[in-house]
C-alpha positions in Angstrom: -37.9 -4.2 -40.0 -35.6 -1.8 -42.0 -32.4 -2.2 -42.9 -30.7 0.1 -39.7 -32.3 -1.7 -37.5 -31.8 -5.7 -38.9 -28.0 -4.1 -38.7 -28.3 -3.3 -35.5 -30.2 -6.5 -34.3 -26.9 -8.4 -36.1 -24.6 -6.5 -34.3 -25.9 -7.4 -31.3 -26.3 -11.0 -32.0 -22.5 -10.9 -32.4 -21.2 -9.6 -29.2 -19.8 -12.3 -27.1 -21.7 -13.0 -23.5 -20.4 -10.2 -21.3 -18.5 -12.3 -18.4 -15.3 -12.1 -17.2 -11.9 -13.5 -18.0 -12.0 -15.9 -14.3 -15.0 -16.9 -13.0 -15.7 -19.0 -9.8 -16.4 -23.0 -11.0 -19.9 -22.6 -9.4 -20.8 -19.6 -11.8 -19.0 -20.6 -14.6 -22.4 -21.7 -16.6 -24.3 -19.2 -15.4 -25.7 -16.3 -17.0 -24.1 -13.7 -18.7 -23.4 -9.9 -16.6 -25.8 -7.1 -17.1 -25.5 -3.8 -17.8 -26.4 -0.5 -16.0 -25.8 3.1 -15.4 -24.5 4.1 -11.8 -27.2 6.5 -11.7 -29.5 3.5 -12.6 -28.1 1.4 -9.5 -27.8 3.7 -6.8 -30.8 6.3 -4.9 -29.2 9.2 -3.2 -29.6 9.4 0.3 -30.3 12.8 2.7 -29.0 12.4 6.2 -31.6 13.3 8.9 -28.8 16.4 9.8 -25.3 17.5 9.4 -23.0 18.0 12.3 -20.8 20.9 12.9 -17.7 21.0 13.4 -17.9 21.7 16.8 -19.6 18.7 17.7 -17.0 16.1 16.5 -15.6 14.6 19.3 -12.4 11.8 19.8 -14.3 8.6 20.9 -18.3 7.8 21.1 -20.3 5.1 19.8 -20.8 6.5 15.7 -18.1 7.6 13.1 -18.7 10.9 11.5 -17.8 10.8 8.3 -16.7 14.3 5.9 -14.6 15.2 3.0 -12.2 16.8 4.5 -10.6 13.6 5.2 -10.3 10.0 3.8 -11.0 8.8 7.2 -13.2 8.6 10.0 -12.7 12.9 11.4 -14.5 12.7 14.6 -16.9 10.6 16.6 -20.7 11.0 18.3 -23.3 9.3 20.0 -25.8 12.0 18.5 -28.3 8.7 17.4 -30.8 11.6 16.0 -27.8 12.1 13.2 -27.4 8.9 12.0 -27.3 7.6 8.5 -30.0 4.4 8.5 -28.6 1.2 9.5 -28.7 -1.3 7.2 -27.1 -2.0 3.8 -23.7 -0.9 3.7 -23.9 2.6 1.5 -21.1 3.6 -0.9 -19.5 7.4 -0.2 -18.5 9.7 -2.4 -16.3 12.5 -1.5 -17.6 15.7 -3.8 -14.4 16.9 -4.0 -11.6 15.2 -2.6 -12.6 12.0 -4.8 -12.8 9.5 -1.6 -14.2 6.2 -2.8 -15.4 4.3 0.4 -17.5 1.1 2.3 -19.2 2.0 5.6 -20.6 -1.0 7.1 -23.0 0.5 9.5 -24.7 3.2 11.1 -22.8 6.9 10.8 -23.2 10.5 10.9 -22.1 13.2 8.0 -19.9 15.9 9.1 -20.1 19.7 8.2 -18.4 19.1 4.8 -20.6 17.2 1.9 -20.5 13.8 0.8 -22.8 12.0 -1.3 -23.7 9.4 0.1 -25.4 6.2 -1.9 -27.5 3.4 -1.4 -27.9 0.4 -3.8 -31.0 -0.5 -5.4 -31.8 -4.2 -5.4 -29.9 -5.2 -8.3 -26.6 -4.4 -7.2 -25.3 -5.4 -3.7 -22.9 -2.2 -2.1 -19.6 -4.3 -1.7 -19.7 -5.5 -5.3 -20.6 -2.0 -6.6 -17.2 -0.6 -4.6 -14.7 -3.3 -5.8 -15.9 -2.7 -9.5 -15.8 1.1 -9.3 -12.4 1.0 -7.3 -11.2 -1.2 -10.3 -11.9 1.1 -13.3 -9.4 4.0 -12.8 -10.4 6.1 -15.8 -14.2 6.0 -13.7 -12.5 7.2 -10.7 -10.6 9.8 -12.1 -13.0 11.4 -14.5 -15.2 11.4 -11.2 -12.7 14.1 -9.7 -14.1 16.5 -12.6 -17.9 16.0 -11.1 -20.4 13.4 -9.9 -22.2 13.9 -13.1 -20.0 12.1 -15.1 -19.7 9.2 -13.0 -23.4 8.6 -12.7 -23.6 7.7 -16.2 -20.8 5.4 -16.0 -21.7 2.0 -16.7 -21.5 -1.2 -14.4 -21.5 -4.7 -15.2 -22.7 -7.5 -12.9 -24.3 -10.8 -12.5 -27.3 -11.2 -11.1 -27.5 -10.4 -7.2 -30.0 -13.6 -6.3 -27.4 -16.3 -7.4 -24.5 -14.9 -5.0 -22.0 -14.2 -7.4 -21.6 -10.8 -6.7 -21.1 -11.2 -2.8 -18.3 -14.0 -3.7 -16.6 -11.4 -6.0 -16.9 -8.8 -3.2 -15.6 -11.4 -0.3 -13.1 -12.2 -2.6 -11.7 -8.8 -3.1 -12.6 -7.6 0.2 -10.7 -10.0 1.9 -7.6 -8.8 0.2 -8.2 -5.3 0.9 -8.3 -6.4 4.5 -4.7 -7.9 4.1 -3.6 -4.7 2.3 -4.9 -2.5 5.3 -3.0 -4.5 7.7 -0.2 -4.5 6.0 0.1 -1.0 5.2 -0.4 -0.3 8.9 2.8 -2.4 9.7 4.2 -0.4 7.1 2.9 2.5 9.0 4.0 1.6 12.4 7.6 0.7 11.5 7.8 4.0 10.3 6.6 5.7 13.8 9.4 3.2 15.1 11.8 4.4 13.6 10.7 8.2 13.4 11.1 7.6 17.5 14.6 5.7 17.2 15.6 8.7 15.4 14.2 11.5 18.0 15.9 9.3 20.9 19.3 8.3 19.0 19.8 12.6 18.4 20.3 15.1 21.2 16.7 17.4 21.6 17.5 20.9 21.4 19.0 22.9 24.2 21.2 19.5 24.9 24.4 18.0 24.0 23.8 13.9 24.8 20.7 12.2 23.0 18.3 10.0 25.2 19.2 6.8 23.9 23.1 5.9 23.6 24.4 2.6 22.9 26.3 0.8 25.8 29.3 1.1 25.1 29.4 4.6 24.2 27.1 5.0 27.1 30.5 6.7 29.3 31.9 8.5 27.0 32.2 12.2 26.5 29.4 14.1 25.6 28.5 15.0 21.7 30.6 18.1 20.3 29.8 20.7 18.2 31.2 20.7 14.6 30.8 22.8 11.9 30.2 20.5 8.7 33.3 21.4 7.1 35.5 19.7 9.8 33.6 16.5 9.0 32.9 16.7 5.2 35.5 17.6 2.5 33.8 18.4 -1.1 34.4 16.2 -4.0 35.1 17.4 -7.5 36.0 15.5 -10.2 34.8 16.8 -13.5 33.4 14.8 -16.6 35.4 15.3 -20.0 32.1 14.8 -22.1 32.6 12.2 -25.2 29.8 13.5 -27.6 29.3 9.5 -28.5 29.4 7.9 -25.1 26.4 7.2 -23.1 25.9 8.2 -19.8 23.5 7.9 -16.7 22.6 10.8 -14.6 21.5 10.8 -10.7 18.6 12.5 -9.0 17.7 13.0 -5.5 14.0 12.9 -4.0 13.1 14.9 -1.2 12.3 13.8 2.3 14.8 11.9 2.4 14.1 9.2 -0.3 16.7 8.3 -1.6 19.1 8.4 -5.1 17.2 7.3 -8.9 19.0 6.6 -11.9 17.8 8.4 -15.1 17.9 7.0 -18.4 20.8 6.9 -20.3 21.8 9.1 -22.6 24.3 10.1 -25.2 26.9 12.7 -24.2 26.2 15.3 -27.2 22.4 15.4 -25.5 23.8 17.1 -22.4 24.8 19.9 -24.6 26.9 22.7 -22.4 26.1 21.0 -18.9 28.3 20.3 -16.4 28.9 17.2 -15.0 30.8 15.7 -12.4 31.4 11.7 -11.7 29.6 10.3 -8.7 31.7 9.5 -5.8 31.2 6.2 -3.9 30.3 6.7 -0.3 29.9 10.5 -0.4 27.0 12.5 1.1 25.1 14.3 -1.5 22.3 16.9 -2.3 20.0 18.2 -4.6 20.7 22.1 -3.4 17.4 23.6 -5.1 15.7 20.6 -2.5 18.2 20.5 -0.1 15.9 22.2 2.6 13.0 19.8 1.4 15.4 17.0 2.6 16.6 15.7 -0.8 19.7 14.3 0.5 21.4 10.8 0.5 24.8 9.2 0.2 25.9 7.4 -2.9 26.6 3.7 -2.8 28.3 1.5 -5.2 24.5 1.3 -7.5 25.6 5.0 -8.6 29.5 3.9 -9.8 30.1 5.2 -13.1 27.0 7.3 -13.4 27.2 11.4 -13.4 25.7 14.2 -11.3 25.2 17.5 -12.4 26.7 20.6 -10.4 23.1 20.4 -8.7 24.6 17.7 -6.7 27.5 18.6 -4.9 29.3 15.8 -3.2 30.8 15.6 0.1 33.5 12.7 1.0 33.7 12.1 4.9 37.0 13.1 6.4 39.0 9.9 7.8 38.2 9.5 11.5 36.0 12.5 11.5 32.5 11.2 9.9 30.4 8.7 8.7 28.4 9.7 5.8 25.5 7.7 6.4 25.0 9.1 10.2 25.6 13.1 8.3 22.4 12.2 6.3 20.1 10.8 9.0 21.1 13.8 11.3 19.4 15.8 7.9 16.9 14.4 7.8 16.0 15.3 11.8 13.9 18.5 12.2 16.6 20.1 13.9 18.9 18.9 10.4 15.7 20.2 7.8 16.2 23.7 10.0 19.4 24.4 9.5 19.0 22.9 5.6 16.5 25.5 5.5 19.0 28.3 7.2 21.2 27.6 3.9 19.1 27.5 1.8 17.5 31.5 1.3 14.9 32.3 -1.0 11.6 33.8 -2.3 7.9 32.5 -1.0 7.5 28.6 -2.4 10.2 26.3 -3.7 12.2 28.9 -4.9 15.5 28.5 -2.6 18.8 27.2 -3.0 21.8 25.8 -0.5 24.7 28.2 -0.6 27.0 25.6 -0.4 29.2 28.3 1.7 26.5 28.7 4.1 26.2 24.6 3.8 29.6 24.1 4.9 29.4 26.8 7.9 26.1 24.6 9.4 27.1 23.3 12.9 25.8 20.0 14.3 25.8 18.1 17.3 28.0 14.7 16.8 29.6 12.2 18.8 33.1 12.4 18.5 34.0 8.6 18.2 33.1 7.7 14.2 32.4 4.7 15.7 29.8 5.2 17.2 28.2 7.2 14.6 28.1 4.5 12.3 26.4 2.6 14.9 23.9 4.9 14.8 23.9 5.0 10.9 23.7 1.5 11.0 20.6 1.3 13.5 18.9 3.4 11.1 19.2 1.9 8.1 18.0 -1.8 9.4 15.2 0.0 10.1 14.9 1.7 7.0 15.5 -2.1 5.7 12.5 -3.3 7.7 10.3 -0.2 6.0 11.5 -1.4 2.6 10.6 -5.0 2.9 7.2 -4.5 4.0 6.6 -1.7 1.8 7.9 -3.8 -1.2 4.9 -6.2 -0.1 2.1 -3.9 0.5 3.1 -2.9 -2.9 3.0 -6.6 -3.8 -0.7 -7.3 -2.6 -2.1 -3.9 -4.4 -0.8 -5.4 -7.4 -1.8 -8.9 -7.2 -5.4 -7.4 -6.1 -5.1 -4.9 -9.5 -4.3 -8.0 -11.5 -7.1 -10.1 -9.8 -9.7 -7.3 -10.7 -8.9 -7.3 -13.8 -9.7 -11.2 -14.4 -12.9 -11.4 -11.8 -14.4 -7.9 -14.1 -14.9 -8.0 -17.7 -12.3 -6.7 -20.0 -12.1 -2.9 -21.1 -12.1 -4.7 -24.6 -15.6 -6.5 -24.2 -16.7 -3.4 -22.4 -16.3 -1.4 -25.7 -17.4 -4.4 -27.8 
């Protein structure tokens, strides 16, 4: 034996037994994982025919499955077309990177996927959990298939059922993430139809739903936005040595983030402006992609620059939360957009003239427009809380594939 390969041999002897960090008590003696290429796991399989386009239909008794979406885009009882029943098969999206299960029998649309099948050593399910849990896999994949077939995957052996308890394991908590990110999803229609009832449709002057109270009163009025809003300057006296913390404003609508801080001398010739409490505010290159929202007391202290012009509500006039959820109606992204002229793109920018021009429909009681503010934003509460967990459950799922796979380390080892 020469020397290279004794070397080798040694190196090998060294390596720790390829298992992962948390194993299930009735696999915790058992053999070490294996090691294979995707392209070594998997046979590619050619659907009997493709359907066009033309063909897909809303409801019938098979999915059809295509890249042009991550999800189910049509439906047929074409039987002729069907992938084999079976073993579930893995999906590959060629170019829009979809990663996907399909339990059962299905057709492929007019737009290429690659569609494969495990070979006996690996079962499906266990072969999607560990690609979904390697993100570098995933997104070197978006370059080409090619790259990902020589990817390798580790596994235990299929007979002892180790695989299948990783893969109910996982699964079951994907099932838990897909409900909850369709509660997520359906408190957002909710409220996306609280807000087309709670604000006049165009052409009229009262909205469909009024609280009770207001439910006699006079119909909304017309108001051009400087009767409601007055602006609010106060200007920052920059110490080169002091630290401070700028805002920013995400479009559609989502909300005010804090940047880091930073020393004054680092915002060299900028001008700055202290953040009002309670004022309605914009980002005006954004404006007209919604980026507005009204400061709170998170934001006292902290700088804007003149990006973000502030508007105070006039006493008795406005509420400032009720000003941003009319803006972030269609009819309220229209006339954004009115103010905000400009080239092809996201090249435009609010005349804050023009802004202040705007007209909109209101009631006249402030009252009751913080009732509708107020309305909004418990349902903008109910969004955040369940986002906040959906969030919760992909993480605990990212931390649980972490310990149920081997380590990145012993896969370099």
């Amino acid at each position: 034996m020469s020397t290279e390969t004794k070397t080798t041999a040694a190196r090998e002897e060294r390596k720790p037994a390829l298992v992962p960090k948390l194993r299930f008590p009735e696999f915790r003696n058992a053999a070490a994982w294996e090691r294979e290429k995707v392209d070594d796991l998997v046979d590619t399989v050619t659907p009997p025919k493709k359907l066009p386009t033309a063909t897909y239909a809303l409801s019938g008794k098979f999915p059809i499955i295509d890249q042009s979406q991550s999800d189910i885009c049509g439906w047929t009882d074409d039987k002729e077309s069907l992938i084999e029943e079976g073993s579930p098969l893995v999906i590959f999206g060629d170019h829009t990177c979809v990663l996907k299960l399909i339990d059962g029998p299905f057709a492929q649309g007019a737009d290429g996927i690659k569609i494969l099948k495990t070979r006996p050593k690996v079962g499906a399910p266990f072969l999607y959990q560990f690609l979904s849990s390697r993100p570098v896999v995933t997104e070197e994949y978006k370059r080409h298939f090619s790259i990902l077939k020589e990817k390798a995957v580790y596994f235990p052996d299929l007979k002892s059922g180790e695989q299948q308890k990783v893969a109910d394991c996982l699964g079951s908590l994907d099932e838990l993430i897909a409900a909850q990110g369709r509660k997520v999803e359906a408190l957002k229609t909710h409220k996306k139809g609280l807000m087309q009832k709670l604000f006049p449709r165009e052409g009229e002057t009262q909205p469909r739903l009024r609280f009770p109270e207001y439910q006699r009163t006079e119909a909304w009025q017309r108001r051009k936005v400087s009767s409601l809003l007055a602006r609010s300057v106060s200007p920052v006296r920059v110490e080169g040595e002091e630290t401070y913390r700028e805002i920013g404003i995400r479009s559609h609508g989502r909300g005010i983030f804090h940047k880091e801080p930073l020393l004054g001398k680092a915002l060299g010739e900028k001008r700055v402006f202290y953040v009002e409490e309670n004022a309605f505010v914009l980002n005006i290159v954004f404006a007209w992609e919604q980026a507005v929202a009204v400061t709170s007391v998170a934001e006292r202290g902290m700088i804007a620059s003149h990006r973000f012009p502030m508007y105070k509500p006039k006493e008795r006039e406005a509420d400032a939360e009720f000003i941003k959820y009319f803006f972030l109606t269609d009819k309220g992204k229209e006339l954004l957009g009115i103010a905000s002229p400009g080239g092809a793109g996201r090249n435009k920018t609010l005349g804050q003239k023009d802004f202040e021009k705007l007209e909109l429909l209101c009631p006249r009681k402030v009252e009751e427009q913080a009732a509708i503010a107020l309305c909004l934003s418990a349902a903008d509460t109910l969004i955040a809380t369940a986002t906040q967990a959906l969030d919760t459950l992909k993480t605990h799922k990212q931390g649980l594939m972490q310990q149920l796979f081997p380590s990145a380390e012993a896969l370099e080892a």
